[in-house]
Structure formats: C-alpha cells, structure tokens
C-alpha positions as CSV (number, residue, x, y, z in Angstrom):
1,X,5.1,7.4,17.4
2,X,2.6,10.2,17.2
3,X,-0.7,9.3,16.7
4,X,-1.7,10.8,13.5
5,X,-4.0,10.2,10.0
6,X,-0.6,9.8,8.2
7,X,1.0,7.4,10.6
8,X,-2.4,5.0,10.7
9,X,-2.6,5.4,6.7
10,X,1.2,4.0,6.7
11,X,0.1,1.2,9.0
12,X,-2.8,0.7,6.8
13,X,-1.2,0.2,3.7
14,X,1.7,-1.8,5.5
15,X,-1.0,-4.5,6.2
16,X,-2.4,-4.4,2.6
17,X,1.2,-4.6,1.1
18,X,1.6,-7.6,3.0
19,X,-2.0,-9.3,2.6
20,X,-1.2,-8.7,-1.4
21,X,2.2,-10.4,-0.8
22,X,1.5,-13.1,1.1
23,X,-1.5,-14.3,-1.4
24,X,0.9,-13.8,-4.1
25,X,3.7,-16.3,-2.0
26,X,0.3,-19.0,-1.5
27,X,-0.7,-18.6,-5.3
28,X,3.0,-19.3,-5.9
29,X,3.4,-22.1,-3.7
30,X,0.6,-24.0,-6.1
31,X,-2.6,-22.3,-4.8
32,X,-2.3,-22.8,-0.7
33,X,-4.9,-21.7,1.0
34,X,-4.1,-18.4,3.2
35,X,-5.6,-20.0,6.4
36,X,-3.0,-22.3,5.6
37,X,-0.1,-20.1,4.8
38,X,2.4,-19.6,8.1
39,X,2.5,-16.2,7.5
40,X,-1.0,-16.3,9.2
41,X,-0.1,-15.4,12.7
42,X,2.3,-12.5,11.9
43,X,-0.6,-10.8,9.6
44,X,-3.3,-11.6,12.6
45,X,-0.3,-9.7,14.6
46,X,-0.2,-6.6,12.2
47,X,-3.8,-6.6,11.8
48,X,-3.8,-6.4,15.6
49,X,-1.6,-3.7,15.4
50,X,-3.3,-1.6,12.9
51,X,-7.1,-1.9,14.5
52,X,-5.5,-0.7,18.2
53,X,-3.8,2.3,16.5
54,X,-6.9,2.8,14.8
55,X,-8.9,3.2,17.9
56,X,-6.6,5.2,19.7
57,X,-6.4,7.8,16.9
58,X,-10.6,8.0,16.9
59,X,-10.4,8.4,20.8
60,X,-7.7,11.2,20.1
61,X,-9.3,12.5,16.7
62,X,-13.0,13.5,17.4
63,X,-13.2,14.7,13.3
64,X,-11.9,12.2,11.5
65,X,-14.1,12.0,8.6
66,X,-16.6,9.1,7.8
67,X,-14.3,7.3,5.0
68,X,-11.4,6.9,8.1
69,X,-13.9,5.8,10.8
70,X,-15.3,3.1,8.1
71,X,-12.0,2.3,7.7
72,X,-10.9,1.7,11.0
73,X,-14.5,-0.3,11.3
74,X,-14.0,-2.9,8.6
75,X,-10.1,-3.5,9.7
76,X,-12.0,-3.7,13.0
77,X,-14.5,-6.6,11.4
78,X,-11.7,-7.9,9.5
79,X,-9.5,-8.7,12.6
80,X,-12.5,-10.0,14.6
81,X,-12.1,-12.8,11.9
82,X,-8.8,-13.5,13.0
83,X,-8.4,-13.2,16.5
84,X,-7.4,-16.3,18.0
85,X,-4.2,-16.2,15.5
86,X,-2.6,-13.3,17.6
87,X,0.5,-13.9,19.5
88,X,-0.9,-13.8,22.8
89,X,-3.4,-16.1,22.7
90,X,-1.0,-19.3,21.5
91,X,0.4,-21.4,23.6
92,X,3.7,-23.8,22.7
93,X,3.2,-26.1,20.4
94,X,4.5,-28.9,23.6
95,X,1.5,-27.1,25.7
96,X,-1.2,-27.4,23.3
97,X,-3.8,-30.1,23.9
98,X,-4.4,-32.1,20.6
99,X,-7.6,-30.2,19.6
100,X,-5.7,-26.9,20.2
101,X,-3.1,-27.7,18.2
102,X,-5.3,-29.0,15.2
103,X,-7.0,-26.0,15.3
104,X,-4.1,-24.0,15.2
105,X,-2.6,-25.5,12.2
106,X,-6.0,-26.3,10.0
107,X,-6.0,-30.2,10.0
C-alpha cells in the first residue's frame, strides 16, 4: 500500500468506525465497560496500525498540514494509553503469571 493522505485518512476512519461500534456492542451488552470489552486488544492492534502508518507518512510527507500532524499526534497519545493491549506484548493465557493475567483481563 502506498503511503498516502487518502490511505492514512481510510485507516483513520476504519479505527473510528470501529471505536463507535464497539461502544455501541458494550452499551448493548447492558453498559460494559470498554476496558472490559474483548474487543480491546484488536482495537489496541488497529490503533497500533494506524499511529505507525501515521509516522511513516510524516517521515515521507514533509507538508502535511498542521490539522494531519495533530492528528497523527493525538492517535499517537491515544495509543500510548493502550499499549500493553497490543498483540506482541501478550503472552498465553498458560504463560501468564497470576498478576499478568489479572491485569490483562481487569479483575
């Protein structure tokens, strides 16, 4: 995939469509909190996603204009909220000391 405006502004408003929807799914479930909503790690994933396209299209893109750069900036913030849900960083449930998993799954 090219890195372009139009391709991160897709990603972009992937990640809100999904946000909106998974809120929607925890409001419908009776009012879950997000944090506690499964669907957790796959947006931390996305988000991930989104923030490293992001950079690389600022590194490529020395004019983007100041709205975009912000942009990129609070998805930036927004994932540094959120790291430790990302893919790479879990272990196996089986491999996870008790704390860990705890953690992991808001208890």
């Amino acid at each position: 995939m090219a890195i372009t405006l139009e391709n991160f502004i897709k990603l972009a408003n992937y990640y809100n469509q999904t946000a909106m929807l998974m809120s929607a799914i925890c409001v419908s479930k009776g009012g879950i909190a997000m944090e506690n909503y499964v669907g957790r790690f796959y947006a931390a994933d996305v988000l991930e996603y989104v923030v490293e396209y992001g950079r690389r299209l600022m590194e490529h893109n020395r004019n983007l204009s100041p709205q975009i750069t912000d942009l990129i900036n609070r998805f930036s913030a927004q994932f540094e909220r959120v790291r430790d849900l990302t893919t790479p960083t879990q272990k196996p449930i089986h491999e996870m000391t008790l704390a860990e998993f705890e953690k992991v799954m808001n208890i």
